[in-house]
Each structure stands twice: as C-alpha cells, then as structure tokens.
C-alpha positions as CSV (number, residue, x, y, z in Angstrom):
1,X,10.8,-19.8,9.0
2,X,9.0,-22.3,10.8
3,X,12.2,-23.7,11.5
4,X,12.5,-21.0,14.0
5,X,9.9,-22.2,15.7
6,X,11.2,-25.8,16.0
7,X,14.0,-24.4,18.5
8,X,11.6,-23.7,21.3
9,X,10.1,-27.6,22.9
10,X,7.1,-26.1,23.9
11,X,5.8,-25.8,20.2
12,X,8.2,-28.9,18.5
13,X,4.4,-31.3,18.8
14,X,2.2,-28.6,17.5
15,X,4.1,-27.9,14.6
16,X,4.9,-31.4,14.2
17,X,0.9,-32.8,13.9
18,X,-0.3,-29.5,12.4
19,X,-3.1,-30.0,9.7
20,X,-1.9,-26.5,8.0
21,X,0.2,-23.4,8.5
22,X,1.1,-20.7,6.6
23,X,3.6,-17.7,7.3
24,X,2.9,-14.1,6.6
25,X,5.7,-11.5,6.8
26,X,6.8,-7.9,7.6
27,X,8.7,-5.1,9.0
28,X,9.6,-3.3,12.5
29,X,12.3,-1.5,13.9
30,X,10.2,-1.9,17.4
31,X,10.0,-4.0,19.6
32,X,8.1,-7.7,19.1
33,X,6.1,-6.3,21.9
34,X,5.1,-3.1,20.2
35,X,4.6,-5.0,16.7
36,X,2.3,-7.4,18.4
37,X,-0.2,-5.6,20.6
38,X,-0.4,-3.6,17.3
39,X,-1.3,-6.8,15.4
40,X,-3.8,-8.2,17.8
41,X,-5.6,-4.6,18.7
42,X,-6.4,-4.4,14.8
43,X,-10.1,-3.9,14.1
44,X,-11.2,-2.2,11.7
45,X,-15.2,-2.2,11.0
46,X,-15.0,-4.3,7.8
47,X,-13.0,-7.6,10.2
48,X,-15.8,-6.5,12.8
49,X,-18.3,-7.7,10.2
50,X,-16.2,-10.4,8.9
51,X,-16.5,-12.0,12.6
52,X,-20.3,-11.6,12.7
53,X,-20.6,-13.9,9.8
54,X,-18.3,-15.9,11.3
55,X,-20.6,-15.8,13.8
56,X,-23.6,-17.4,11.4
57,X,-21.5,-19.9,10.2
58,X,-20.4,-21.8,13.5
59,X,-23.9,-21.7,14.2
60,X,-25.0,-23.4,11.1
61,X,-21.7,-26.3,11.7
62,X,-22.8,-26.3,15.5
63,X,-19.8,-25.0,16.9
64,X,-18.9,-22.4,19.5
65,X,-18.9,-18.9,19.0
66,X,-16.2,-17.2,21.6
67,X,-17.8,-14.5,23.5
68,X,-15.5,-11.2,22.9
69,X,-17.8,-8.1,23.9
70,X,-14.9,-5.7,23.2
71,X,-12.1,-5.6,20.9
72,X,-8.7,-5.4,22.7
73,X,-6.7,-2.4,22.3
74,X,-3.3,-3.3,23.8
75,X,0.0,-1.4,23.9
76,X,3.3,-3.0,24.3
77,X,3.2,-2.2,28.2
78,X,-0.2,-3.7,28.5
79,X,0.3,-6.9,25.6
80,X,-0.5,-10.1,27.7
81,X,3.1,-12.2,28.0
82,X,2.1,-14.9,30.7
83,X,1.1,-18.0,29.2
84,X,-2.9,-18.7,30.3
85,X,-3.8,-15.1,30.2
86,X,-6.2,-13.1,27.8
87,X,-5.4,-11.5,24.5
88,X,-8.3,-11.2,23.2
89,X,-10.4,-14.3,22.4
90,X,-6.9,-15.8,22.1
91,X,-5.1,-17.0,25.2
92,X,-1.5,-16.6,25.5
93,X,0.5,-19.9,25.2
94,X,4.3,-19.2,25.2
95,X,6.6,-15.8,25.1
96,X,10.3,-15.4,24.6
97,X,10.9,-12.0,25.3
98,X,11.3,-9.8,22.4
99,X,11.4,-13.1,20.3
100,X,8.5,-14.7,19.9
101,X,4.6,-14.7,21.6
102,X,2.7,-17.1,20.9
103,X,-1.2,-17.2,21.5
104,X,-3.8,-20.2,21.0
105,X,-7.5,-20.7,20.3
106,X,-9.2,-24.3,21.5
107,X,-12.2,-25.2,20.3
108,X,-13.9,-28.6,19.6
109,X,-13.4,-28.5,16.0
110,X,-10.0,-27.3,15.8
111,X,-7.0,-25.7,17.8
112,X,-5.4,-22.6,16.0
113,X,-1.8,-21.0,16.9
114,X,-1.1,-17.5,16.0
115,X,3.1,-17.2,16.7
116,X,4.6,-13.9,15.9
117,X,8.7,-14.0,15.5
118,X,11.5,-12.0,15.0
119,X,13.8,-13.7,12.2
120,X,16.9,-14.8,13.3
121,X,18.8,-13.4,10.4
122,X,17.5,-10.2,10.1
123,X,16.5,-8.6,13.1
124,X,14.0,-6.0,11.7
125,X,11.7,-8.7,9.7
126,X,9.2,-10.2,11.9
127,X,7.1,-13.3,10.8
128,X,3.5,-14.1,11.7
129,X,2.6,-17.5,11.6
130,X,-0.8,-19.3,11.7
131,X,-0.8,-22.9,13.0
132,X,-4.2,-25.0,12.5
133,X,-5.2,-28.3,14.0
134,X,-8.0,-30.0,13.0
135,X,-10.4,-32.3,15.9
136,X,-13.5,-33.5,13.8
137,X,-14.9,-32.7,10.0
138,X,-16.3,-29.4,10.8
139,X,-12.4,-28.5,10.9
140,X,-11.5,-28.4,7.9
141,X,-14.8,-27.5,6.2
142,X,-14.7,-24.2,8.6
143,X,-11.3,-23.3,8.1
144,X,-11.5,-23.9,4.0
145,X,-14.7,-21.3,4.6
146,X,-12.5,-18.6,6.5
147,X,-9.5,-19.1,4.3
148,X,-11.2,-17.4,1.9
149,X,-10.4,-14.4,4.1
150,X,-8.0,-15.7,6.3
151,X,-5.3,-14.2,4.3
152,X,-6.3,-11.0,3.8
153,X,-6.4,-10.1,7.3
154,X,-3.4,-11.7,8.4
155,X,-2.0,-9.2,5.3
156,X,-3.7,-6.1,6.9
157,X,-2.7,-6.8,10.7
158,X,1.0,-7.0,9.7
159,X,0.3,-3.8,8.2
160,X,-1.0,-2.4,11.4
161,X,1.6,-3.9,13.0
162,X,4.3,-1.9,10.9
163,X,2.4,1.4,11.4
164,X,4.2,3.3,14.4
C-alpha cells in the first residue's frame, strides 16, 4: 500500500526518512472526497476528551498545543484540496483528485502525514495512512504515549468515513 504512495514525487522523501507509518483500511463506493471530509469531520465527545489530555501532556514535554476552537465539519464540496490550506489543525499538503489527499501537521517535535488513497486494484477500498517524523526525543516519547490510542481512532474515522 505504501507503494502507492511512492508513485507521486512529492511524497517519495517523506516516506523514504519516515520514523514510522502504519496503514488502516476500508470501504466506499463514494468519492475520495466524500470518504475524506467524512474522516476528518469525525468528533465524537470521547476523541474531544482524548485531545484535551493531549492537551496536558504537550504541556508537561513542552511542546505546542495547536489552537483548534472548533472541530471541522466538512462535506465533500467544502473538503480543503489546495495544498497550504486548512483542514482542521491539519494543513493540506498534496491532492490527486479522487485519488489521494494528503494533509500534514509540523511541529518541533515531529512532522505527521495523514494520506488517504484509493487502492489501485480495487477501486472501492480506500487506505488511510499515517506518516510520522520524528525532530528531537520528545518525538518518540509523545507519539509511543498517543499510540496507545492512535489506533483506535484511526479505526473509528474510517468507520465514519464508510457511513453515507
């Protein structure tokens, strides 16, 4: 799957020097666009609270906290596709229409990559992938720490993504 990635340049040195990635999969007879703004608009109250902590613990490894004073609710009409704008606390990095949107995080402890993907083979599976690069110590320590979780929501945002 990340081989897919590897055919678009812009992302060939990101997933060359990544510290870690994982994939996460699911399904969607709509459009990437559709799947996506679905993905990133999730929000439950439970991944509400799950960012407050976050919340304590950059503060305790003295690291930035981005500012998000709503939770996006996209559609895929409004789903940011140019590269430098907002989705989210996320800004967007690359798009391939209907293919693949891309959207990064930097911070001074790590850069992260969230890459959504249609598979090439089968048209109706869709791949989210999480791409981490680590800057100092406090990388890996805080990643390790959100891991713990980091799976779990990635599992349930698919799910909202499948959801029409």
């Amino acid at each position: 799957m990340l081989s897919q990635l590897g055919k678009y340049p812009e992302l060939n040195n990101i997933l060359e020097t990544a510290d870690h990635s994982d994939t996460h999969s699911g399904q969607t007879e709509d459009t990437l666009e559709a799947f996506t703004s679905r993905v990133i608009s999730y929000a439950p109250f439970w991944i509400i609270v799950l960012f407050k902590v976050r919340g304590v613990l950059v503060k305790l490894l003295g690291l930035q906290q981005p500012e998000l004073k709503e939770i996006p609710n996209f559609s895929e009409d409004t789903l940011p596709i140019k590269p430098g704008t907002c989705a989210g606390f996320f800004e967007v990095f690359f798009y391939d229409k209907d293919q693949c949107w891309v959207s990064k995080i930097d911070d001074k402890h790590l850069s992260a990559y969230i890459a959504i993907y249609r598979d090439e083979q089968n048209k109706n599976k869709v791949h989210l992938t999480t791409i981490v690069k680590y800057h100092k110590w406090s990388g890996p320590v805080y990643f390790n720490i959100i891991r713990l979780f980091h799976h779990l929501v990635v599992y349930k945002m698919i799910k909202a993504g499948e959801k029409i």
